[in-house]
C-alpha positions in Angstrom: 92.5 95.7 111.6 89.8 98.7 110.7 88.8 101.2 113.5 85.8 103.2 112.8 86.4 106.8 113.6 83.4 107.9 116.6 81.4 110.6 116.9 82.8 110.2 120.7 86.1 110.1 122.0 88.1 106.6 122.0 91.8 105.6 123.0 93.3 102.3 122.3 96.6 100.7 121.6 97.3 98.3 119.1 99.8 95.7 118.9 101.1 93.6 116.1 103.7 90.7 118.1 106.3 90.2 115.5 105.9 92.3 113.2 109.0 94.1 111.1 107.0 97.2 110.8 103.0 98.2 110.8 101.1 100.1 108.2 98.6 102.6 108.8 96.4 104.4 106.5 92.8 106.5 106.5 90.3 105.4 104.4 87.0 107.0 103.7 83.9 107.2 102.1 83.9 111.0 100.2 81.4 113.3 101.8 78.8 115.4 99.8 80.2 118.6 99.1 77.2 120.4 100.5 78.2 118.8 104.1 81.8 119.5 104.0 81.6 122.7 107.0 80.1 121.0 109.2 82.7 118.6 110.2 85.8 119.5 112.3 89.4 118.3 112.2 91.2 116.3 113.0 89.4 113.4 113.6 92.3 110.6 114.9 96.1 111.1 115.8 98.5 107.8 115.4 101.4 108.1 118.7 104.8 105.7 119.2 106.4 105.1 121.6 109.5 106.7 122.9 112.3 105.6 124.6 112.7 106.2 128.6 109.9 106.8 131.1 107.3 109.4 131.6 104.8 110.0 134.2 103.6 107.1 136.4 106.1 104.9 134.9 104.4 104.8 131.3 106.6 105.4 128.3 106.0 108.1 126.8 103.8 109.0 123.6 105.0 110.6 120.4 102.8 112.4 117.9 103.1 111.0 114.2 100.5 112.0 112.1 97.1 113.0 112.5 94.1 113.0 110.1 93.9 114.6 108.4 97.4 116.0 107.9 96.5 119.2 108.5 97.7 122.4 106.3 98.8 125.9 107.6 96.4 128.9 106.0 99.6 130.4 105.0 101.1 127.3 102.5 97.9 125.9 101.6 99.2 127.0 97.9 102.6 125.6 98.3 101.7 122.1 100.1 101.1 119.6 97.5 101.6 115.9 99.7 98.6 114.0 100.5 96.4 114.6 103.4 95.4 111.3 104.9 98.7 109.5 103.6 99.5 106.0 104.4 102.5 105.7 107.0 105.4 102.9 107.4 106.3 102.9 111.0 109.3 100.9 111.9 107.8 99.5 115.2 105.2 96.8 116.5 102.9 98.9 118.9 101.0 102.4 118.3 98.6 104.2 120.4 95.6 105.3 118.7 93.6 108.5 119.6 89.7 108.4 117.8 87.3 110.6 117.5 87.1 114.2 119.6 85.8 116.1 116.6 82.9 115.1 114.0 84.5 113.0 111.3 82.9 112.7 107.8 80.8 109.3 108.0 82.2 106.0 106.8 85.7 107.0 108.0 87.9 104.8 109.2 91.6 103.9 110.0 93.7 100.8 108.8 96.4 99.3 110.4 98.7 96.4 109.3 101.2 94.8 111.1 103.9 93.2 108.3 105.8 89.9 109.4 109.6 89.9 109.4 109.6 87.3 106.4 108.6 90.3 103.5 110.8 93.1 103.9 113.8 90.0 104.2 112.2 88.4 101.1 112.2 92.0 99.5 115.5 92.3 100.3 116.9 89.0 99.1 114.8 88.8 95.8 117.0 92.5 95.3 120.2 91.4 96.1 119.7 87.9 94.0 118.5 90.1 90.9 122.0 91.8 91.5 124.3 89.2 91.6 122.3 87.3 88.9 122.4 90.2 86.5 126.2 90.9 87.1 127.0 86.9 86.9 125.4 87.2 83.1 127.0 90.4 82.3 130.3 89.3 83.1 130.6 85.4 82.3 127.7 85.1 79.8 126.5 81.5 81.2 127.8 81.1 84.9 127.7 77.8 86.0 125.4 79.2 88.6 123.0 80.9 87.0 120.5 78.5 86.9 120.3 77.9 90.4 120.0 82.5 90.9 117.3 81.8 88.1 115.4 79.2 90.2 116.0 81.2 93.8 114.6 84.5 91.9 111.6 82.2 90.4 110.5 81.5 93.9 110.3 84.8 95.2 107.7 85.2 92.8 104.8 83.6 93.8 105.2 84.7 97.6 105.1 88.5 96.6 102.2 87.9 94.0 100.2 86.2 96.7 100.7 89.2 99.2 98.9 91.7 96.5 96.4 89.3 95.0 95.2 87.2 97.5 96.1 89.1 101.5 96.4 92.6 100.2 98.2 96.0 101.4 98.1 99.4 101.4 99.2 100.9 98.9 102.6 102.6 100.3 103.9 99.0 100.6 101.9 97.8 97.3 104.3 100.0 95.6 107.1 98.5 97.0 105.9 94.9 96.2 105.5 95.9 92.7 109.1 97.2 92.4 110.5 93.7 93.7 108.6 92.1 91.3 109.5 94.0 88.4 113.4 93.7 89.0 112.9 89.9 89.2 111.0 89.7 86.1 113.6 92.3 84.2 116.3 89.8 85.4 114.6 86.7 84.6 113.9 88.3 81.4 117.1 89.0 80.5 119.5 86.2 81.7 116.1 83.9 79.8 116.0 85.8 76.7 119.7 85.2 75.4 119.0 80.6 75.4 115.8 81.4 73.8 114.3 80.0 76.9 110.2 80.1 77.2 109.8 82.6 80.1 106.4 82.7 81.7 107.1 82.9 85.6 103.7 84.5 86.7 100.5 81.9 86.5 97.7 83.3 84.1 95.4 83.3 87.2 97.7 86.4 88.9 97.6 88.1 85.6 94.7 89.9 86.0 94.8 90.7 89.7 98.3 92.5 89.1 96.8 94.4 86.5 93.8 95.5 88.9 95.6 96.4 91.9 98.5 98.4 89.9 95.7 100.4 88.5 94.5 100.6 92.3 98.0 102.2 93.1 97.3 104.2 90.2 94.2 105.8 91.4 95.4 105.6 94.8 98.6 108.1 93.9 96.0 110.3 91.3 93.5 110.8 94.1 95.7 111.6 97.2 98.0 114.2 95.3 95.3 115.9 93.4 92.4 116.2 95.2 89.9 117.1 92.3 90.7 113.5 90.8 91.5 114.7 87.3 94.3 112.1 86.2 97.5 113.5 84.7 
């Protein structure tokens, strides 16, 4: 979901039943650069929770990040990581802390709780890629190949849906893409040698992937180098 940052103060925790891990990331609408001293920092702070019990019998809160990350005086020239960076946290409940100080307008934070069956389906397409690829190397035409070919095949679509049709930050975008291209190098590979015709990923899905890896593009361009010029 998207919380607005408020001029006001505003407390609320967010829970995401079931999910492996949540994703939470600052987005914003850029502020005219003659306006830029008269807002104050920082404008939200993300907590966990910690083991054990604290007062009144609440469990405690722990500080993770807050937005923006803010940068010592003294290694502003050193620091080179992002300011508002997107954050995997391996847990199913945060405590958020808004407003307090006057946030640019248009700012807002975006947290996604990720269901169990990705990071498993990550981590099976990887280890199938593996054993598929070292079946080939070693025995040329295993009789089980086709079946790891098949098994890798379906991981396909399920991944290519996440980016092009639900969407994700891009922290975990990244990560989708990765998966995918191991299972097409694999596919591509084991195919290749039979002469086989190898077009796993429908021509509708074509495009999106090609949009939303630019997206990461920008993404990584704009959060490491604040004045936007690519590399």
């Amino acid at each position: 979901g998207e919380y607005p940052i408020p001029d006001g103060k505003d407390s609320t925790d967010v829970c995401c039943p079931g999910a492996s891990f949540i994703v939470v990331s600052c987005s914003e609408e850029k502020p005219k650069s003659d306006s830029k001293a008269s807002y104050k920092y920082p404008w939200a702070k993300v907590y966990s929770y910690r083991g054990g019990q604290g007062k009144a019998g609440q469990m405690p809160l722990q500080e993770v990040i807050r937005y923006p990350n803010e940068i010592p005086q003294s290694a502003i020239h050193q620091y080179c990581g992002p300011t508002h960076p997107c954050l995997i946290l391996p847990t199913d409940r945060i405590h958020l802390r808004l407003g307090g100080c006057s946030p640019h307008p248009g700012r807002h934070l975006t947290v996604v709780g990720v269901p169990q069956l990705l990071p498993l389906l990550m981590t099976f397409s990887h280890s199938l890629s593996i054993k598929t690829y070292k079946s080939f190397q070693f025995h040329k035409k295993p009789s089980n190949i086709d079946a790891c070919c098949i098994g890798l095949s379906s991981c396909l679509s399920p991944l290519i849906n996440v980016i092009c049709q639900i969407g994700c930050a891009p922290v975990l975008t990244e990560r989708i893409f990765k998966s995918i291209s191991n299972i097409l190098w694999t596919l591509n590979t084991v195919l290749s040698v039979d002469s086989t015709q190898f077009s796993p990923i429908p021509a509708k899905f074509t495009q999106g992937l090609i949009q939303e890896l630019e997206n990461v593009y920008e993404f990584e361009c704009t959060a490491f180098n604040p004045s936007g010029n690519k590399p």
